[in-house]
N, C-alpha and C positions, 0 to 999 in steps of 0.2 A: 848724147845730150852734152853739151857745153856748159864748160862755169863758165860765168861772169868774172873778170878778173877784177879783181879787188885790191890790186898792190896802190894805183891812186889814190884811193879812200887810204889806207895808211899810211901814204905818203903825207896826205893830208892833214891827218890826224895830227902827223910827229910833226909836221911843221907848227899845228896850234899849240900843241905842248911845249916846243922848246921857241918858241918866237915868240909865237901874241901871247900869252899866257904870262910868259918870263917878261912882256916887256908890259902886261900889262899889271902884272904883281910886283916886279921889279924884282922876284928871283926866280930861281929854274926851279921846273916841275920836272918829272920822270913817272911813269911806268910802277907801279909800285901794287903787292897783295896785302891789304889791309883789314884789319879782324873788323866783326860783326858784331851789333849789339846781340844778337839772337846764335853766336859763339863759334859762329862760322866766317870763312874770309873771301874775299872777291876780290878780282883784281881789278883794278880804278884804270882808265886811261890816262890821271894825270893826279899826281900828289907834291905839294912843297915839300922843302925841304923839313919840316917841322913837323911834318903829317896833320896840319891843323887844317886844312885845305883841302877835298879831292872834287874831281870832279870826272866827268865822263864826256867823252867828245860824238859829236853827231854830225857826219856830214850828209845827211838825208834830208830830202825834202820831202815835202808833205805833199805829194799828189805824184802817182806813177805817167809814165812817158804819154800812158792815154787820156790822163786827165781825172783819173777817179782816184778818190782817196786810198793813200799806203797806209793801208791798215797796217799790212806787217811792221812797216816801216814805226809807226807811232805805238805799235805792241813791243817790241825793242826799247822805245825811250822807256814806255811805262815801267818795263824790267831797270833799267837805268835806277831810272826815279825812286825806284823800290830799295837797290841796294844803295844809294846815295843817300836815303833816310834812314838805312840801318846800320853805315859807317860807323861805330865805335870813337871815343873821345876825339872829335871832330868838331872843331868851329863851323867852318864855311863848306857848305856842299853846291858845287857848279853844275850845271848841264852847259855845255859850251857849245854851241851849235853853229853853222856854218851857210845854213838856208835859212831867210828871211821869214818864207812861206812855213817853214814848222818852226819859228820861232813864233810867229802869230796864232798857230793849233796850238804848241804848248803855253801861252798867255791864256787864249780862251780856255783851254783844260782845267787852267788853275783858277780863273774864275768861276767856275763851273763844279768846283770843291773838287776837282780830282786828281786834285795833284798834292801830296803831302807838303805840311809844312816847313820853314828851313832852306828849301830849295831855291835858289836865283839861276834865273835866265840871261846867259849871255851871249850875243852874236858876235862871231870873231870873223873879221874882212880879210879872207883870204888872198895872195895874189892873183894877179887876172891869168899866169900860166896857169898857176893849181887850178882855176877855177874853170878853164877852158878845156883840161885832162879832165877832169872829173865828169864834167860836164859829156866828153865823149865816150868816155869809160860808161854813162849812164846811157848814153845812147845805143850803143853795140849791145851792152846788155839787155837793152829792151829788145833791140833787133834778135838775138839769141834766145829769146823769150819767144817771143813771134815761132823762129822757126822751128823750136821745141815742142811745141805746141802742135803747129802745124802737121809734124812728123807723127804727133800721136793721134791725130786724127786716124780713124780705117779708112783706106784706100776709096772706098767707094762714095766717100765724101768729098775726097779732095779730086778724083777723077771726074766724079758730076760737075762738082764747081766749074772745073776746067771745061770741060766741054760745054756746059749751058752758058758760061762766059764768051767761047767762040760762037757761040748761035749769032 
């Protein structure tokens, strides 16, 4: 079985943290584990320097390579969302997202009361390199998905196939 490699998504991520983030707050964010109202801590994708600020970065889009909705993918933000309302002495809680299409699922979420209160949605316009790596980073992985899959098929499936294909 293959992983999906993942190092674009955090290349991703670190470019919104220390570029759009910083030039859209006008300071640097970082990386940071932040206590919990409920006296537990998590670690945020992106904190000011004040800790008044965190937020969590998303470069997922809201529909997989076939077209049906990424449940996983929006079960992820939901855990997001969850510890971003239970940050501890915290002004601003971000979800910073990088696809258009789950910025518009997460709008409707929160219209639809299911998204806790506190929370802002932001889209950050990543460059067209990042956005082209990722982009194929998404694609292989669906490919590797595909032939995962495939492999687990029994034989007598993927043999029939084959041969009622050459008929």
């Amino acid at each position: 079985m293959n992983v999906a490699d993942t190092r674009i998504q955090l290349e991703v991520e670190d470019w919104v943290r220390r570029n759009w983030l910083a030039a859209r707050f006008s300071e640097p964010f970082s990386r940071e584990r932040m206590k919990l109202v409920t006296g537990g801590v998590f670690d945020f994708d992106a904190v000011n320097q004040s800790g008044q600020t965190v937020a969590c970065i998303s470069t997922s889009g809201s529909r997989t390579a076939g077209g049906k909705a990424a449940v996983g993918k929006l079960l992820k933000i939901r855990s997001d969302l969850l510890f971003l309302s239970m940050a501890a002495d915290v002004r601003v809680r971000l979800l910073v997202l990088t696809e258009a299409d789950m910025l518009d699922t997460c709008r409707r979420e929160k219209v639809n009361g299911r998204v806790p209160d506190g929370i802002e949605f932001l889209l950050a316009e990543i460059p067209m390199e990042l956005r082209e790596r990722l982009q194929a980073a998404r694609r292989r992985a669906s490919q590797e998905m595909t032939a995962d899959a495939i492999e687990m098929l029994p034989d007598e499936l993927v043999l029939g196939a084959t041969q009622t294909a050459s008929i």
